[in-house]
N, C-alpha and C positions, 0 to 999 in steps of 0.2 A: 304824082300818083294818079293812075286813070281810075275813072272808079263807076264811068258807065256803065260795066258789064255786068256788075249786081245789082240786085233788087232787095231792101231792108223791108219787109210786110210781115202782114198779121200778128202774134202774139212777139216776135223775135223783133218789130219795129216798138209794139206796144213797150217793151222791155228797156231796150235801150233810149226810148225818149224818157221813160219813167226813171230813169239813172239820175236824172238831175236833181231828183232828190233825195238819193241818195249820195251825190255829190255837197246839197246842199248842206244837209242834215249832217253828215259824215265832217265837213269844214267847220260848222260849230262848235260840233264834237272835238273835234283836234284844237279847236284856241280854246276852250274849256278846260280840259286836260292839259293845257300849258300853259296857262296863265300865271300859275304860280312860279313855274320853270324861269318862264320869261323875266316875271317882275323882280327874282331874287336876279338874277344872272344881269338886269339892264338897271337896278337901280328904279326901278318902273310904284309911283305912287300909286295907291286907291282909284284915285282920281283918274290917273294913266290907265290903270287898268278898267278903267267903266269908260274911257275914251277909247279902248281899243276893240272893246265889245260893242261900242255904242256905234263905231263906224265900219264895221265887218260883216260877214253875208248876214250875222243875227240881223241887223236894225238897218239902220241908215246906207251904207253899202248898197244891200241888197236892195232897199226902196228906188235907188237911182237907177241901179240897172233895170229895174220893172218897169218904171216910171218911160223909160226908153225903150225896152224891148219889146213890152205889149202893142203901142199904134205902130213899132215900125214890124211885127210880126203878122197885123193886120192889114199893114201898108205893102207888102213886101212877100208874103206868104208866111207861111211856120218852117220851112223849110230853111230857108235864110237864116233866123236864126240858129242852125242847129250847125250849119255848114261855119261857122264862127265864133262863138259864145266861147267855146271850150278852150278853144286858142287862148282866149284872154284869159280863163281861167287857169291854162296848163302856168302862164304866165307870174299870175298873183302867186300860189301853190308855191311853185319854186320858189319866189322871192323870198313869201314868209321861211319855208324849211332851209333858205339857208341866211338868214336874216344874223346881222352881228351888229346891229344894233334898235334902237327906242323906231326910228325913222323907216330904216327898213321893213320893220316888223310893221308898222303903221301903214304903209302904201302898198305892202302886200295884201295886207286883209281890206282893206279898200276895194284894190284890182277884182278880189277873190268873189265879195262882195255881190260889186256891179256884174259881174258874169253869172254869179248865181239869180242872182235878183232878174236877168233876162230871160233866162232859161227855164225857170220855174213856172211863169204862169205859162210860157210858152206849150210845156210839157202836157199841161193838163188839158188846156184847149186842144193839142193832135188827139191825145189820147180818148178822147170823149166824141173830139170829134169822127174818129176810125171806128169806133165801139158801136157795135151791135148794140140797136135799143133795149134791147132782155139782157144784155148783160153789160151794159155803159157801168153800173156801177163798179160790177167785178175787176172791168178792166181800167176805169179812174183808182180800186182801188193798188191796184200794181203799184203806181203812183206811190201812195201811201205805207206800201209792203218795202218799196224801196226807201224810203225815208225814213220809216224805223230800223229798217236794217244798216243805215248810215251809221247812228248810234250803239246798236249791239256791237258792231264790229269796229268802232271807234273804240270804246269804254275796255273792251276787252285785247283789244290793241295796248291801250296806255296802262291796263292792269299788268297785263305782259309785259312793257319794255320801261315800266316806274325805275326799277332800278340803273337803268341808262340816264335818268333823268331828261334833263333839256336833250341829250343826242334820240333817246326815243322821242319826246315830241316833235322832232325835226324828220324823224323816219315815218311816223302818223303823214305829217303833209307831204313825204313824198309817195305814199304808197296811195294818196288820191290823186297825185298828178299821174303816176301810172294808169293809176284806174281810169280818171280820165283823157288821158292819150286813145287807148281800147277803147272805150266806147263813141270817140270823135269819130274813130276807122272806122267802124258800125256805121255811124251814120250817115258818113257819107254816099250807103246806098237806100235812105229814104225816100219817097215818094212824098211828093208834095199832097195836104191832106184834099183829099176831092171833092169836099163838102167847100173850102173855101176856094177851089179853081170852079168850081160848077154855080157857086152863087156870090161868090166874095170879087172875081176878076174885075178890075178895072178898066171899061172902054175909055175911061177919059185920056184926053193925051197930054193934056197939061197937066203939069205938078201939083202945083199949087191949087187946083180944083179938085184933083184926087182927094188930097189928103183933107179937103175940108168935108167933104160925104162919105168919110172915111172916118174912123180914128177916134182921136176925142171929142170933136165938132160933132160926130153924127150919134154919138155917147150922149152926150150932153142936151140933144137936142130933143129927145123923148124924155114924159115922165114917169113911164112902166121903169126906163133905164135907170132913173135916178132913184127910185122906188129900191130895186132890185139893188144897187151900190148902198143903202141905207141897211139893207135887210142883212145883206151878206159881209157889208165891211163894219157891222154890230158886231155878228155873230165872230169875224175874224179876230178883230179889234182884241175884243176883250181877253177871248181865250187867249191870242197868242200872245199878249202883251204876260199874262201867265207861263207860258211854255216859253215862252224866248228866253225870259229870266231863269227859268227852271232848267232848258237847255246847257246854258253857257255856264249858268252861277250855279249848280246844283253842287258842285263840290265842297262851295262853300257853303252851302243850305246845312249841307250835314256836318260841316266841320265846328258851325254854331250849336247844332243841337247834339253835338257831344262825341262825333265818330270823327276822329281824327286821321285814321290813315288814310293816305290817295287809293292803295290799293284796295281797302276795303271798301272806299266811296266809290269806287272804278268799279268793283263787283258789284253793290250793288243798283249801279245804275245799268248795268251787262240784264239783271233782273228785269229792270221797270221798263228795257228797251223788248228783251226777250218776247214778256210780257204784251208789249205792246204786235210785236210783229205773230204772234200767236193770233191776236182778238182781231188784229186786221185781215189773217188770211180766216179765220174759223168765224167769226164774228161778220165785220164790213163786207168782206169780197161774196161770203155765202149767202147772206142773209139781205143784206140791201137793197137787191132786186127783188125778192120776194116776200118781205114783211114792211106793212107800217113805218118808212124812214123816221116819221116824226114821235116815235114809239123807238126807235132803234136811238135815234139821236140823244131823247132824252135819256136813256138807260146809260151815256156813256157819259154826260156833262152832270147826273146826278154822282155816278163812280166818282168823277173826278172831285170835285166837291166833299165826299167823303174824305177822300184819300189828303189829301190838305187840312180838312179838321182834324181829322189823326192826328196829324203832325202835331200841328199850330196844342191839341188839346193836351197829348199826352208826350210832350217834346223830351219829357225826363227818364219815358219808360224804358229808353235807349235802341238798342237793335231791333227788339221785335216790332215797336212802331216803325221802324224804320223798314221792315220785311214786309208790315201791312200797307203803308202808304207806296211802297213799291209796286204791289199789286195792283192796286185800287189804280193808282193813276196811271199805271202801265195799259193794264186795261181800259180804261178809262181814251185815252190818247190812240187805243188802234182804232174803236170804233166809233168817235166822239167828232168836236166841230172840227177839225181840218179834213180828215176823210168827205165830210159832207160837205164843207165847204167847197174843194176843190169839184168835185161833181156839179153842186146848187150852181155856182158860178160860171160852168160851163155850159148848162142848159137853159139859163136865165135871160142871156144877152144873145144875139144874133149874130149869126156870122159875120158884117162886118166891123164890129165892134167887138166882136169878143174876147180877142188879146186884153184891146184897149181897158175894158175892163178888168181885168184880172190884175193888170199892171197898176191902173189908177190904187184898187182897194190896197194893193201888194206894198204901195209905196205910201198908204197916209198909216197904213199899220205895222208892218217896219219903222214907220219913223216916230211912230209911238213907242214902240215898243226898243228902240232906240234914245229916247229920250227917259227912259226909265233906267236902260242898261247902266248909263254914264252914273245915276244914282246910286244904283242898287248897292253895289259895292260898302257905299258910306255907310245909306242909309242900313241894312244889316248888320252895320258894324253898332251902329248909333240906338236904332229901335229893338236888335235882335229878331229873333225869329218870330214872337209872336206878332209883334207889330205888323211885319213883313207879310207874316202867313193872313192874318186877318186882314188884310188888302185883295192879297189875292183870292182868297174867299170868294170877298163881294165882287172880283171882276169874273169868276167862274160861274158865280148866280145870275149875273146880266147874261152872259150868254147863255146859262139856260132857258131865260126867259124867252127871249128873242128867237132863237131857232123852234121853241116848241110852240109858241103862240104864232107865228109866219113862215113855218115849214111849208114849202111849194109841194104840189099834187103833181110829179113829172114822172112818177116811176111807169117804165116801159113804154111811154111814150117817146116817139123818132124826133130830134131834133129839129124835124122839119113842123112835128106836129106842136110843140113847144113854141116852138115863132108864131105860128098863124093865131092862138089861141091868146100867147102876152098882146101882138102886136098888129090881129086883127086881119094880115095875111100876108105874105114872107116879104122879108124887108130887102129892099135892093139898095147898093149904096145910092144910087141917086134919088132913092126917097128922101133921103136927111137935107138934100138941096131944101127942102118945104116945108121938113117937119119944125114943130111949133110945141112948148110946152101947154 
């Protein structure tokens, strides 16, 4: 297919790089809503089942492909990976939707996984970087509008095709390989991002020199860098290590504290998803460039915080806590730490590292929050929900603390002005050749 003759720019490139998480968010969503499908239909233990969440785009999966995507998105351009990712993902997608057994279903959400895990930090680093400085946030949080709207149209997917059982969670994973076929076509008339051909290009002509003033060597070699990976893989850490579980296991969140139907626990996460792509477009996208970010941050990590007490306090009062924690953490999650993270992390680090970085935080907190997956399962069955919910409490308090106390001072500032001001004046890759902690 020749595909020189278009051009993907401005808000119609912002859109479709911003798909990837909606991709990503939307493949949670579908092994979420089929976990139970799966494990009666394959004979699939507890344990099996927090092995299958623990290694798919939620956790581990996703870590490996970040872990690779970011230095080689930095090494290579952002373009690069946009032109392949999806290939492997169209790849995973099919496997699992027509998976007929424990194995298959296992190296599909894998494949699924490592493609999403590329393409996510990938995503947010174009989109920040194409973005107008008065409106980077607006347009990071597209980004974030897509990733909630992964789950509204998951949740209300599997509320619709519950009575299909396992045949509708098979039709969920192929209506994202569709999706993502379409927006592959899309991309392939992007423009490589300008900010990393105008200061990121490599003169070097050996490999092996590139990629060491490059990547994770030139990451590694500053301590504003390691500063900033402390700050923002805190603030990631914790929340997601909350929303991953909440993501994938929330069916079973509510089926311990008393609401039994899939289709009613399908509705009401249609709610908390709703909810959430509401506060991201009315909330994040309006307000982030023009008030107080660490004012805005904090109003959505104290929400979420509520919305979890609820639960955890009044687990018996049935549906109606279950209508308020919807809200609360719906809300909570458009304008809260992932919105701001994915923005913080892209203004923080330099051009040629800033893949690099997105993918290093993307894979020690995936893989955290992967190491809890493989648990959760048990542990919910073993402690119940309040056990459960007062953990996650205390991991939704750390990161409040962390993003309100070391919230950066970037808003409307140009990327360009961000670098000279962390790093003293714009970083080229062959400074890292020298730099010293």
């Amino acid at each position: 297919m020749k595909v020189g003759a278009r051009s993907t720019t401005g808000w119609k490139a912002t859109i479709s790089v911003a798909m990837s998480n909606y991709i990503e968010a939307g493949s949670i969503i579908a092994i979420a809503t089929s976990l139970t499908f799966w494990q009666e239909a394959f004979g699939i233990s507890n344990l099996g089942v927090g092995l299958l969440a623990a290694l798919s785009a939620n956790a581990f999966g996703a870590a490996v492909g970040a872990a690779l995507g970011g230095p080689l998105c930095d090494r290579f351009g952002r373009k690069a990976i946009y032109t392949y990712d999806l290939l492997v993902y169209m790849a995973g997608v099919l496997l699992a939707a027509c998976a007929l057994n424990f194995t298959m279903l296992l190296v599909g959400f894998i494949i699924t996984g490592i493609a999403v895990g590329a393409g996510v930090p990938a995503s947010w680093t174009y989109i920040a970087e194409q973005a107008p400085s008065i409106q980077r946030a607006k347009h990071v949080g597209t980004a974030q509008l897509a990733w909630s709207t992964g789950p509204l149209v998951g949740f209300a997917l599997a509320a619709a095709l519950a009575p299909l059982g396992l045949l509708g969670s098979r039709l969920i994973f192929a209506h994202l390989f569709v999706v993502a076929a379409v927006v592959w076509w899309i991309r392939q008339g992007l423009q490589e991002s300008q900010i990393w051909k105008d200061e990121g290009q490599q003169s070097h002509s050996d490999v092996a020199s590139a990629i060491g003033v490059r990547g994770l060597r030139g990451l590694f070699s500053r301590r504003v860098n390691i500063t900033a990976l402390l700050f923002l893989g805190g603030i990631y850490l914790f929340w997601n290590t909350v929303a991953g579980q909440a993501g994938i296991f929330m069916p079973r969140v509510y089926d311990t504290a008393g609401l039994h139907s899939p289709v009613q626990q399908n509705l009401l996460q249609v709610l908390v998803w709703g909810c959430t792509v509401v506060a991201t477009y009315f909330g994040f996208m309006r307000f982030a460039d023009r008030m107080s970010q660490r004012l805005l941050y904090a109003i959505g990590a104290v929400l979420g915080i509520a919305g979890w007490s609820v639960l955890v306090a009044f687990t018996d009062s049935g549906v109606p806590t279950m209508l308020i924690f919807a809200v609360l953490w719906g809300v909570s999650s458009g304008i809260g730490a992932q919105a701001f993270y994915s923005l913080w992390a892209s203004e923080l680090f330099a051009t040629p590292y800033r893949a690099s970085a997105q993918g290093v935080m993307f894979f020690v907190v995936r893989s955290v929050t992967g190491l809890l997956s493989y648990f959760f399962p048990t542990l919910l069955a073993v402690t119940g929900l309040t056990g459960v919910g007062l953990l996650l409490v205390g991991l939704l308090t750390v990161a409040l603390i962390i993003g309100v106390v070391w919230a950066p001072h970037t808003r409307g500032k140009t990327l360009k002005q961000i670098e000279t001001e962390r790093y003293g004046a714009p970083v080229e890759p062959s400074d890292d050749t020298k730099a010293v902690l």
